[in-house]
mmJSON file of the N, C-alpha and C atoms, coordinates in Angstrom:
{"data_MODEL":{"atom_site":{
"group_PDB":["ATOM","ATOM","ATOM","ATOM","ATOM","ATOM","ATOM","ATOM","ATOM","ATOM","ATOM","ATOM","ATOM","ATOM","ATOM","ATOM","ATOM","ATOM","ATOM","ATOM","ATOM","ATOM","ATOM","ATOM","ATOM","ATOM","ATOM","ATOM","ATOM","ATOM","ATOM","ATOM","ATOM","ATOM","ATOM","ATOM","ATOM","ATOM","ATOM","ATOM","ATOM","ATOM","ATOM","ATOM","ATOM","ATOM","ATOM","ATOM","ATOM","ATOM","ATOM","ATOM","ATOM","ATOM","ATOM","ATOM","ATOM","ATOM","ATOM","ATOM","ATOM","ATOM","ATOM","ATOM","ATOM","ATOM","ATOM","ATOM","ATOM","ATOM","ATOM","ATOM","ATOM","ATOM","ATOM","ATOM","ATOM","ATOM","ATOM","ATOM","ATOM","ATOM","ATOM","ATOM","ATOM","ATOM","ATOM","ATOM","ATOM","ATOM","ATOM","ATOM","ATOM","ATOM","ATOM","ATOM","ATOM","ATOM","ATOM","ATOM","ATOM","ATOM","ATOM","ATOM","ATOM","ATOM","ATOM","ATOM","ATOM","ATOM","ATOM","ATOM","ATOM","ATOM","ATOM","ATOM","ATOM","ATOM","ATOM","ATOM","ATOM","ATOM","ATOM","ATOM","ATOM","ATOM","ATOM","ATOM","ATOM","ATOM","ATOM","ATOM","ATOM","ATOM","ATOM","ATOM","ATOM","ATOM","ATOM","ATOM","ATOM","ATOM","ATOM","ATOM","ATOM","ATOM","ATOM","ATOM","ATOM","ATOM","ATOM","ATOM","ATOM","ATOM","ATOM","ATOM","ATOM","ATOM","ATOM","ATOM","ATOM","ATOM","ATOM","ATOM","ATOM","ATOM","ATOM","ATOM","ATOM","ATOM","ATOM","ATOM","ATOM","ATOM","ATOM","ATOM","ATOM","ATOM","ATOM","ATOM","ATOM","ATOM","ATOM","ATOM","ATOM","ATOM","ATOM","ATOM","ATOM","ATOM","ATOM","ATOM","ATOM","ATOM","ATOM","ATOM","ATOM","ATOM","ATOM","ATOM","ATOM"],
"id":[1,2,3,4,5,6,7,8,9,10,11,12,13,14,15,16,17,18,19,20,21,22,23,24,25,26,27,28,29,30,31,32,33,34,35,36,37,38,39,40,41,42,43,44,45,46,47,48,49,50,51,52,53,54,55,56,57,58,59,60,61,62,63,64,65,66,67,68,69,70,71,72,73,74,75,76,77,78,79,80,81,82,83,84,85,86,87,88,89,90,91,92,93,94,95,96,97,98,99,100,101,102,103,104,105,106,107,108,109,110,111,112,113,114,115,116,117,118,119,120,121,122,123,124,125,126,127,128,129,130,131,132,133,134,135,136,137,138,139,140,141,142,143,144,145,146,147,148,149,150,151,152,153,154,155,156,157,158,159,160,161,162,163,164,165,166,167,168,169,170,171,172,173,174,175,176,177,178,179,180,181,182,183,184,185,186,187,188,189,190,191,192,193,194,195,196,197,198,199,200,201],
"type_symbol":["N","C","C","N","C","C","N","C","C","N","C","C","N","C","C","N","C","C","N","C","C","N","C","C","N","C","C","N","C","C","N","C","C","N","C","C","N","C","C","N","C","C","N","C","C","N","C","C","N","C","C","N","C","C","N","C","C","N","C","C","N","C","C","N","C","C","N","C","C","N","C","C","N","C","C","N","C","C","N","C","C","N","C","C","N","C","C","N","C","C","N","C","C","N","C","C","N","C","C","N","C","C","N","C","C","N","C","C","N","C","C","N","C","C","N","C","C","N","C","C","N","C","C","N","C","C","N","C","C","N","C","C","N","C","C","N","C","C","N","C","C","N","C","C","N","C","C","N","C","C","N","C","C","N","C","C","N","C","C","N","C","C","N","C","C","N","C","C","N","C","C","N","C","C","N","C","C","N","C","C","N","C","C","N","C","C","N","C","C","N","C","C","N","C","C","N","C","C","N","C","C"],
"label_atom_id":["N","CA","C","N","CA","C","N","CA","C","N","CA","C","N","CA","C","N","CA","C","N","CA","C","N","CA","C","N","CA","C","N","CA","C","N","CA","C","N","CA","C","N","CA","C","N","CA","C","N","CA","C","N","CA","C","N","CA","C","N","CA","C","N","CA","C","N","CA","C","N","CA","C","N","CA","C","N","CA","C","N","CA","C","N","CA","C","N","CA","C","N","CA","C","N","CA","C","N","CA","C","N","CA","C","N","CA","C","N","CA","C","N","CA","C","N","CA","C","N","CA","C","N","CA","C","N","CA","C","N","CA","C","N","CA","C","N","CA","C","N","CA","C","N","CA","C","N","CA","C","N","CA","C","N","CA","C","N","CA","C","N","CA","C","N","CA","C","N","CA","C","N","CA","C","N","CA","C","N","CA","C","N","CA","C","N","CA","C","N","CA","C","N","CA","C","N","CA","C","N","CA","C","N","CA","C","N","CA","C","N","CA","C","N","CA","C","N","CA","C","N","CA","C","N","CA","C","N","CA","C","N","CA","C"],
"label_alt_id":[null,null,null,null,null,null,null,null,null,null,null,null,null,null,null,null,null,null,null,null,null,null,null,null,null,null,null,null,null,null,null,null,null,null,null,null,null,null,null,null,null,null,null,null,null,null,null,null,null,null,null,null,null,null,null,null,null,null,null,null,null,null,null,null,null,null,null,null,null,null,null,null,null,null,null,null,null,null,null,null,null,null,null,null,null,null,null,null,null,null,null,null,null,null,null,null,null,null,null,null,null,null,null,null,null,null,null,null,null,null,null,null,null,null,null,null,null,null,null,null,null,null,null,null,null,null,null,null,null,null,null,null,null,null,null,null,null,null,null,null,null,null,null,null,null,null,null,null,null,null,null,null,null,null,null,null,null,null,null,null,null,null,null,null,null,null,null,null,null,null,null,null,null,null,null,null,null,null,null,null,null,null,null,null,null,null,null,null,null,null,null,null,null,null,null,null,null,null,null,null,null],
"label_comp_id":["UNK","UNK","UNK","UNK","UNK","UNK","UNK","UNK","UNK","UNK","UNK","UNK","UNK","UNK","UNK","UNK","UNK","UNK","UNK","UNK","UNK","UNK","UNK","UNK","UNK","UNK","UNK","UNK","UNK","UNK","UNK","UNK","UNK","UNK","UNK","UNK","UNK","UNK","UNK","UNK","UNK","UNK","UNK","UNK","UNK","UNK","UNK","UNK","UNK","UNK","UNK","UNK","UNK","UNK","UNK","UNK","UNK","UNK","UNK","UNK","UNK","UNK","UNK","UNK","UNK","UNK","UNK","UNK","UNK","UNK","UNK","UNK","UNK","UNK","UNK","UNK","UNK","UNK","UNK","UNK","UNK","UNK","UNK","UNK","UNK","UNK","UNK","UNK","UNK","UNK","UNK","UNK","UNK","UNK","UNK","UNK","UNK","UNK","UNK","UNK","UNK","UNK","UNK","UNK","UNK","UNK","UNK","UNK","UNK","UNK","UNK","UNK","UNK","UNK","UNK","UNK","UNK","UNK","UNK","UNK","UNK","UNK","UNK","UNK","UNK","UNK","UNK","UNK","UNK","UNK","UNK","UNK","UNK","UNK","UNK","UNK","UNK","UNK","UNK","UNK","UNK","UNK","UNK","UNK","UNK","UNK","UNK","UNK","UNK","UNK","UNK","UNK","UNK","UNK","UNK","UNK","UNK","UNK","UNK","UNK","UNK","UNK","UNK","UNK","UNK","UNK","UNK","UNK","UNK","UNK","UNK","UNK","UNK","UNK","UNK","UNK","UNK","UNK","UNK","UNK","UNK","UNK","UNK","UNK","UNK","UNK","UNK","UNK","UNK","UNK","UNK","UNK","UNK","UNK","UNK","UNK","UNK","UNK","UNK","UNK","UNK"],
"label_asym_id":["A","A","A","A","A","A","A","A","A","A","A","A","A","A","A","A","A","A","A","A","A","A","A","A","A","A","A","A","A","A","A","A","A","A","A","A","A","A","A","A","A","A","A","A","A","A","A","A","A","A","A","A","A","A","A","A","A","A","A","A","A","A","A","A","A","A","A","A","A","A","A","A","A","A","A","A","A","A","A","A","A","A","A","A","A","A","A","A","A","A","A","A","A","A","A","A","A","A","A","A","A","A","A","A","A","A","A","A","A","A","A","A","A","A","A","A","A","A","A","A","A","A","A","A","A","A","A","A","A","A","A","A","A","A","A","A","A","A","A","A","A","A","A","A","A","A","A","A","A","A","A","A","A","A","A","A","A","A","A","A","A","A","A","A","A","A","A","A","A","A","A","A","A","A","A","A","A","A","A","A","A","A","A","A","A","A","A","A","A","A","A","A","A","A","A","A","A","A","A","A","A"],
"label_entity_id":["1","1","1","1","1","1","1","1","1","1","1","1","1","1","1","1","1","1","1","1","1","1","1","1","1","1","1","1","1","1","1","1","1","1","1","1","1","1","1","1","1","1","1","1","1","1","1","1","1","1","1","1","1","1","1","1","1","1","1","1","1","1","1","1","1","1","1","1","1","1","1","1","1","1","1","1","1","1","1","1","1","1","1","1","1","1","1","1","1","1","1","1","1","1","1","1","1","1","1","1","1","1","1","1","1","1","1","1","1","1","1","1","1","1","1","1","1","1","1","1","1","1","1","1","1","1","1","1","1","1","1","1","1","1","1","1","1","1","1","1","1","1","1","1","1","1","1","1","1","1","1","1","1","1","1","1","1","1","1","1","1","1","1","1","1","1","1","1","1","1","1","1","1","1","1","1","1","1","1","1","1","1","1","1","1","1","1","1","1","1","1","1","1","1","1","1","1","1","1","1","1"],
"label_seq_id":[1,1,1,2,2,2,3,3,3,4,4,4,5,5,5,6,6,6,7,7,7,8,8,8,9,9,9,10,10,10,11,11,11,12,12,12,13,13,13,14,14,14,15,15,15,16,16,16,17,17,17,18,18,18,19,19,19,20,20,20,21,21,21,22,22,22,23,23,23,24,24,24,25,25,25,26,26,26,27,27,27,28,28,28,29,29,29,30,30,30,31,31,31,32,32,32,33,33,33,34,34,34,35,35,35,36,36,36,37,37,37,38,38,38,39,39,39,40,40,40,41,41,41,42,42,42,43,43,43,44,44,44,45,45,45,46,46,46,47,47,47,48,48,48,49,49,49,50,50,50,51,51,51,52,52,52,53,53,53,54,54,54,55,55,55,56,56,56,57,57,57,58,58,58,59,59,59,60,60,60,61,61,61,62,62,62,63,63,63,64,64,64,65,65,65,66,66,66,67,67,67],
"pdbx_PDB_ins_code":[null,null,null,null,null,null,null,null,null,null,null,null,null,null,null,null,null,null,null,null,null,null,null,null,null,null,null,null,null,null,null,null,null,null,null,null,null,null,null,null,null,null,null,null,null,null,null,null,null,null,null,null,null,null,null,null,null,null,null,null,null,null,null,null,null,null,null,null,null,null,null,null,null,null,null,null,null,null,null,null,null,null,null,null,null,null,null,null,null,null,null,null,null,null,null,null,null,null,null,null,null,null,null,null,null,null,null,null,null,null,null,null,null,null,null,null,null,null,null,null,null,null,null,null,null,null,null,null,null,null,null,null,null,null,null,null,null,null,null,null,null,null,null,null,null,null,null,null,null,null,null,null,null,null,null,null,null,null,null,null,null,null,null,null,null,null,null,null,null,null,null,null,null,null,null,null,null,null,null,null,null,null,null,null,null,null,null,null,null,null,null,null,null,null,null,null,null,null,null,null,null],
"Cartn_x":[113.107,113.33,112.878,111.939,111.871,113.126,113.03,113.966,114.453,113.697,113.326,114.235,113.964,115.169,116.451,116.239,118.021,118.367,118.289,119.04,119.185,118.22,118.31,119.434,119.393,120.615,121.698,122.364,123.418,123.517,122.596,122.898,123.441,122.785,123.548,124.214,124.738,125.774,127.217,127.076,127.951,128.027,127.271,127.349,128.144,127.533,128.765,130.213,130.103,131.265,132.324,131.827,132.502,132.365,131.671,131.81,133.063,132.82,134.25,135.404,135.869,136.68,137.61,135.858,136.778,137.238,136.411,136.828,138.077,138.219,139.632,141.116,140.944,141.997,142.533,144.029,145.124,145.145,143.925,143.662,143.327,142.901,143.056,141.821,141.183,140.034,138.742,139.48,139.126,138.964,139.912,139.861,138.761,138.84,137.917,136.188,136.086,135.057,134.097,135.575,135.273,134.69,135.502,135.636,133.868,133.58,131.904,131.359,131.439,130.279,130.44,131.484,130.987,130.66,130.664,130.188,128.572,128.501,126.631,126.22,127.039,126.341,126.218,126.928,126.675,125.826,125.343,124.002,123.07,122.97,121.937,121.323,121.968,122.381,123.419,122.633,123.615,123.122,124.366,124.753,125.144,124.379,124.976,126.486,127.404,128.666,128.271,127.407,127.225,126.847,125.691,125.033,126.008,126.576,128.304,128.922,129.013,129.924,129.022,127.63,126.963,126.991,127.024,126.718,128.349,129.056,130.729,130.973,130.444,130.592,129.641,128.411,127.433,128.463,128.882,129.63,130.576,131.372,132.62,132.188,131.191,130.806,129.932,129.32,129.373,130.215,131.538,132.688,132.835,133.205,134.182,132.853,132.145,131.176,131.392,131.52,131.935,133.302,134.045,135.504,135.792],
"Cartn_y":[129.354,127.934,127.426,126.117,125.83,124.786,125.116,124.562,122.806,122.115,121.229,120.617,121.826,121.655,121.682,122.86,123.405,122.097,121.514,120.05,119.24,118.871,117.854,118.801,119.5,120.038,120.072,120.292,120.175,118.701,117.6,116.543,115.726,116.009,115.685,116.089,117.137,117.753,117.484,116.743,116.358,114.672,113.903,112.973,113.158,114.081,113.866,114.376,115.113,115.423,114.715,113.81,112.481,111.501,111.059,110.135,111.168,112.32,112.297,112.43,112.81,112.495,110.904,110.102,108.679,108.447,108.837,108.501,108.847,110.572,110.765,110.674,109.913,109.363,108.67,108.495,107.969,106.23,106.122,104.259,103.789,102.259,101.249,101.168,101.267,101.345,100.141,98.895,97.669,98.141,99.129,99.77,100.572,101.467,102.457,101.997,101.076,100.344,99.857,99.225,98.474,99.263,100.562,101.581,101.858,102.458,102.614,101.968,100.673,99.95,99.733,99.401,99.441,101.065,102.118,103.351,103.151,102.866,102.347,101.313,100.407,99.405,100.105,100.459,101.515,102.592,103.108,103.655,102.68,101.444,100.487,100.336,100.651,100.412,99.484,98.097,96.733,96.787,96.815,96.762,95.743,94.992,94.178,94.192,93.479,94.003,95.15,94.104,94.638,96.36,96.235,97.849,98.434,97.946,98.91,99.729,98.785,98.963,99.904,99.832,100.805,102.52,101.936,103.494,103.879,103.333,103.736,104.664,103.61,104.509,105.984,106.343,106.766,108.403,107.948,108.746,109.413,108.3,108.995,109.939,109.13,110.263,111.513,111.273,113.178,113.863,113.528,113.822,114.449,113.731,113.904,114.993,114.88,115.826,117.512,117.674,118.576,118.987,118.296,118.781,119.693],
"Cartn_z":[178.242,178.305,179.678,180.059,180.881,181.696,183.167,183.991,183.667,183.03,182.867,181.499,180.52,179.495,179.25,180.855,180.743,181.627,182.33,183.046,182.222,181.082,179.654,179.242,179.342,178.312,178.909,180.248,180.767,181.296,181.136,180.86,179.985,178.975,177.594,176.943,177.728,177.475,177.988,179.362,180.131,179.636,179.066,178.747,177.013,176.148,174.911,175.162,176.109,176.397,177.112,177.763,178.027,177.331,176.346,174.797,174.406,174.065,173.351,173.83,174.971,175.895,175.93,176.443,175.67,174.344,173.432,172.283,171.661,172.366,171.525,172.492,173.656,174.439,173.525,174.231,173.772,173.597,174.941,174.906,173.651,173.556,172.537,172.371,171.199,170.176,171.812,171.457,172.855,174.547,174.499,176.125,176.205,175.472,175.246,174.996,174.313,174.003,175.75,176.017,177.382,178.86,178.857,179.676,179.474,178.278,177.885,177.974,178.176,178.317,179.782,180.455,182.154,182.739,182.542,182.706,182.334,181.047,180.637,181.619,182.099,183.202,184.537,185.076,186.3,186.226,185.114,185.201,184.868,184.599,184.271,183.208,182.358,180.506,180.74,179.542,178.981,177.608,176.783,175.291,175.601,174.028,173.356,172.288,172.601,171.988,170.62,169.625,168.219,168.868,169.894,170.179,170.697,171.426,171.41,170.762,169.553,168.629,167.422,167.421,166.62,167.515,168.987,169.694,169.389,169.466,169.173,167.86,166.903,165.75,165.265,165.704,165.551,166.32,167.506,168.303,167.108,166.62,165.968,164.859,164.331,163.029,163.25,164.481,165.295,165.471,165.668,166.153,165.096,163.928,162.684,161.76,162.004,161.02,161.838,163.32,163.942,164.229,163.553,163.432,162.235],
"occupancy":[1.0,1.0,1.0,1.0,1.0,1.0,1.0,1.0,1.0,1.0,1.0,1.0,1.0,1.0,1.0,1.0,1.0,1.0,1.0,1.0,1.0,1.0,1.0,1.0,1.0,1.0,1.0,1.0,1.0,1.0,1.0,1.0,1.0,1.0,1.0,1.0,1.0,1.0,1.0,1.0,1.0,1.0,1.0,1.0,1.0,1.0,1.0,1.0,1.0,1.0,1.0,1.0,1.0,1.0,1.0,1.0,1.0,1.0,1.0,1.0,1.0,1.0,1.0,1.0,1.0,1.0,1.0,1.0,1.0,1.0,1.0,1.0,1.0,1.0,1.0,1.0,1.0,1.0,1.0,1.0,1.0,1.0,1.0,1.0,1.0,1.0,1.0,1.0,1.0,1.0,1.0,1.0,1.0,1.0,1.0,1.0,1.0,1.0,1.0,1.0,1.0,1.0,1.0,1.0,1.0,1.0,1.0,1.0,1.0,1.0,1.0,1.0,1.0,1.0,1.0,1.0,1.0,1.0,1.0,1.0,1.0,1.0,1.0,1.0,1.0,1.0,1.0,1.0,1.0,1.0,1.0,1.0,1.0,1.0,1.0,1.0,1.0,1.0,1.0,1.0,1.0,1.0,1.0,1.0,1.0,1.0,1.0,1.0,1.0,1.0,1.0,1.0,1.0,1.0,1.0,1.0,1.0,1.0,1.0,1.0,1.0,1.0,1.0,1.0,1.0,1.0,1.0,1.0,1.0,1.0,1.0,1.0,1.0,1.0,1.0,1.0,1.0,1.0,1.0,1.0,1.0,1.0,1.0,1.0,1.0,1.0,1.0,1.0,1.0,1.0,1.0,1.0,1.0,1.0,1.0,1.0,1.0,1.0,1.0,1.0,1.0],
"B_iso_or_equiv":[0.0,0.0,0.0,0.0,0.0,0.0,0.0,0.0,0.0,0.0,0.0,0.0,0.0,0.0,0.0,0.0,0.0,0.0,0.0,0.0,0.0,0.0,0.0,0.0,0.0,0.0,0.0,0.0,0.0,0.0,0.0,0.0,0.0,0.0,0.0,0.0,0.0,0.0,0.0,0.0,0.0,0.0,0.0,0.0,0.0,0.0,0.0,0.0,0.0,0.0,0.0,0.0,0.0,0.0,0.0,0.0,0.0,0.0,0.0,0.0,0.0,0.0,0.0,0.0,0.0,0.0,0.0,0.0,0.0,0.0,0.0,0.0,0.0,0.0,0.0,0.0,0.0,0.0,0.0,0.0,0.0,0.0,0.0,0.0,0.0,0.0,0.0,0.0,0.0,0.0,0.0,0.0,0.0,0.0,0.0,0.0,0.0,0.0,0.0,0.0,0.0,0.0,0.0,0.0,0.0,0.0,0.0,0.0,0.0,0.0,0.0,0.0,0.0,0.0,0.0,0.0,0.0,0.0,0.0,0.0,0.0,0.0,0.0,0.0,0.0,0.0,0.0,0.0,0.0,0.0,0.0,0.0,0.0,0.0,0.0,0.0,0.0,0.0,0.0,0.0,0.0,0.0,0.0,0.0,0.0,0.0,0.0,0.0,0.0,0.0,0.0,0.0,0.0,0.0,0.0,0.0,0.0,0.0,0.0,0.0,0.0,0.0,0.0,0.0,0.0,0.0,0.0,0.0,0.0,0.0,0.0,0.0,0.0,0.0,0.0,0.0,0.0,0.0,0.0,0.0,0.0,0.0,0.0,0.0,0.0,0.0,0.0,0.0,0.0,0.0,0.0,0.0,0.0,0.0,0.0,0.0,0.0,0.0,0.0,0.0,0.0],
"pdbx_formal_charge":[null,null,null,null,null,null,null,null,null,null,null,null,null,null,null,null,null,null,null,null,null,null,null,null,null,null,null,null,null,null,null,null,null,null,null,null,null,null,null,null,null,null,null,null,null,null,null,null,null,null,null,null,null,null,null,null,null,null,null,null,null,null,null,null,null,null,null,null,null,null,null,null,null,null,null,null,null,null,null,null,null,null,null,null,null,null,null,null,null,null,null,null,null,null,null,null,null,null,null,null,null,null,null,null,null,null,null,null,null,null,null,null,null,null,null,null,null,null,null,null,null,null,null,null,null,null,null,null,null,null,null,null,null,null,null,null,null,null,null,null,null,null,null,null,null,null,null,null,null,null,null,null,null,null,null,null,null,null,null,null,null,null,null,null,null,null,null,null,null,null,null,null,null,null,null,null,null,null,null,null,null,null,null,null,null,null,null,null,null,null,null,null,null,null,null,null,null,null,null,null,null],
"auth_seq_id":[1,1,1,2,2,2,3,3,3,4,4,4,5,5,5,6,6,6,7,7,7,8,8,8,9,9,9,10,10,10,11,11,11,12,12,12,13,13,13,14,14,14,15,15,15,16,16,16,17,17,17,18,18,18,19,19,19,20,20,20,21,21,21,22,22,22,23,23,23,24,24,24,25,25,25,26,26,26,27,27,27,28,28,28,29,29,29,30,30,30,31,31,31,32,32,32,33,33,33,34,34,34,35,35,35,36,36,36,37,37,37,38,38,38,39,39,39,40,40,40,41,41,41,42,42,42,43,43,43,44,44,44,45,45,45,46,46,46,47,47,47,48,48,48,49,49,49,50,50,50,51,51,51,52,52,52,53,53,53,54,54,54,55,55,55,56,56,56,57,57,57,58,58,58,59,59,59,60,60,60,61,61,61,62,62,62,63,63,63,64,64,64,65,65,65,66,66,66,67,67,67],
"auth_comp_id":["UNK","UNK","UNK","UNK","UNK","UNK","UNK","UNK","UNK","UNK","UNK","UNK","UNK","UNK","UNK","UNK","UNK","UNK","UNK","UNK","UNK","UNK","UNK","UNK","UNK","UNK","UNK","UNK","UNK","UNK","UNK","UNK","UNK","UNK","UNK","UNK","UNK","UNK","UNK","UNK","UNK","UNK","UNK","UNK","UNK","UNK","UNK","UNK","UNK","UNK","UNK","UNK","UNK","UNK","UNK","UNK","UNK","UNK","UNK","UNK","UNK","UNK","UNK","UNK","UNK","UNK","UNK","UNK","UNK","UNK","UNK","UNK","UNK","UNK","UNK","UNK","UNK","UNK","UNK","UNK","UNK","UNK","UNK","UNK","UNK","UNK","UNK","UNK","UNK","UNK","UNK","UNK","UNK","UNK","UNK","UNK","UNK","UNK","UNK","UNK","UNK","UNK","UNK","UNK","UNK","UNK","UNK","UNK","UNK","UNK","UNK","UNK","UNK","UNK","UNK","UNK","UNK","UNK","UNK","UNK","UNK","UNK","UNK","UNK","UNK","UNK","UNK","UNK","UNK","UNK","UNK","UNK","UNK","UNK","UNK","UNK","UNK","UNK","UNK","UNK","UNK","UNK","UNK","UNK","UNK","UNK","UNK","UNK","UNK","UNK","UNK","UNK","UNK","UNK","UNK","UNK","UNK","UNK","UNK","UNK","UNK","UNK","UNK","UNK","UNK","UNK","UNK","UNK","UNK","UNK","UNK","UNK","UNK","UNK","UNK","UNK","UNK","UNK","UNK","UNK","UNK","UNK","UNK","UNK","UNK","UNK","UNK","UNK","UNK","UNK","UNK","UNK","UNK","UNK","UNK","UNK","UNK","UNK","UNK","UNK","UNK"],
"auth_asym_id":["A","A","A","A","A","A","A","A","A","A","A","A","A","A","A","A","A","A","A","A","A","A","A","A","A","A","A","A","A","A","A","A","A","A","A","A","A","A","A","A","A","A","A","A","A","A","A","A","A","A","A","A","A","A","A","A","A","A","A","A","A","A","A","A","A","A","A","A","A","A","A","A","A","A","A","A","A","A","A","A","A","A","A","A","A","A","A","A","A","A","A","A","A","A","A","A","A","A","A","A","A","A","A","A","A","A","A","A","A","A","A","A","A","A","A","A","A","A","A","A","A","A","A","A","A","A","A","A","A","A","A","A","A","A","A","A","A","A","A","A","A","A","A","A","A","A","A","A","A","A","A","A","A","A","A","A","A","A","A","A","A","A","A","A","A","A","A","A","A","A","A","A","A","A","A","A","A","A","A","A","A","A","A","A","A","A","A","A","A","A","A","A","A","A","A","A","A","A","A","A","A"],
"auth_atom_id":["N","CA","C","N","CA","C","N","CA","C","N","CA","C","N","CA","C","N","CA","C","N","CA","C","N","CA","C","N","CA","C","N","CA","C","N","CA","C","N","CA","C","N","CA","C","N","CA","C","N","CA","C","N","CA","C","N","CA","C","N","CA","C","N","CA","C","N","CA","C","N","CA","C","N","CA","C","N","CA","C","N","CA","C","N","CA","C","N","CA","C","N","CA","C","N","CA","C","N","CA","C","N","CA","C","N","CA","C","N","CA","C","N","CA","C","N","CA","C","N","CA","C","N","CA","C","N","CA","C","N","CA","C","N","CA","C","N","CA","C","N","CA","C","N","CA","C","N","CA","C","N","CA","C","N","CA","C","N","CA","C","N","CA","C","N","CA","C","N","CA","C","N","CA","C","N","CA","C","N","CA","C","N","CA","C","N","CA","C","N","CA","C","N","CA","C","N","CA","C","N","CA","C","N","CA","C","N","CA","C","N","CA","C","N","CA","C","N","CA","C","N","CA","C","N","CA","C","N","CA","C","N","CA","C"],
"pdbx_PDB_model_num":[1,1,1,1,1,1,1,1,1,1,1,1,1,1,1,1,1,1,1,1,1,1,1,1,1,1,1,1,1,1,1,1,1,1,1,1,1,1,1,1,1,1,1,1,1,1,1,1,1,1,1,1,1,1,1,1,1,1,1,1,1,1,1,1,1,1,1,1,1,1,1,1,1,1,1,1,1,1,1,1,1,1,1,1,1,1,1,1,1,1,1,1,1,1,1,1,1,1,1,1,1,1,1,1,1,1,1,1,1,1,1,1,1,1,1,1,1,1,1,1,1,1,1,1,1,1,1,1,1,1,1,1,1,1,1,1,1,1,1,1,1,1,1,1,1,1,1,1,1,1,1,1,1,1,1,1,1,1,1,1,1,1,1,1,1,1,1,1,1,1,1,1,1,1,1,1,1,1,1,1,1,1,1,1,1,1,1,1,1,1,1,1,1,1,1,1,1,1,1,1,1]
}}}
């Protein structure tokens, strides 16, 4: 594997792993929502509520297909 893949991979790896982290906290469907989208703005990603709410769910049903 090049060096190059393995950082994509412990990147996005560290990033679903904090989608699900938020997701399966104890916070409110709205907190949680909110929390992700200012984390996406501080890396310089802006969702539109609706794109929010599609990356939200897209999340959950990774979740739930790997449970």
């Amino acid at each position: 594997m090049k060096p190059l893949h393995v950082i994509f991979a412990v990147i996005g790896g560290a990033i679903a792993g904090a989608a699900v982290g938020l997701l399966v906290a104890p916070d409110k469907g709205t907190d949680t929502r909110r929390k992700i989208a200012k984390i996406l703005k501080e890396k310089g990603i802006t969702l539109k509520k609706d794109q929010l709410e599609e990356l939200v769910d897209e999340i959950e049903d990774q979740i739930e297909q790997h449970i």
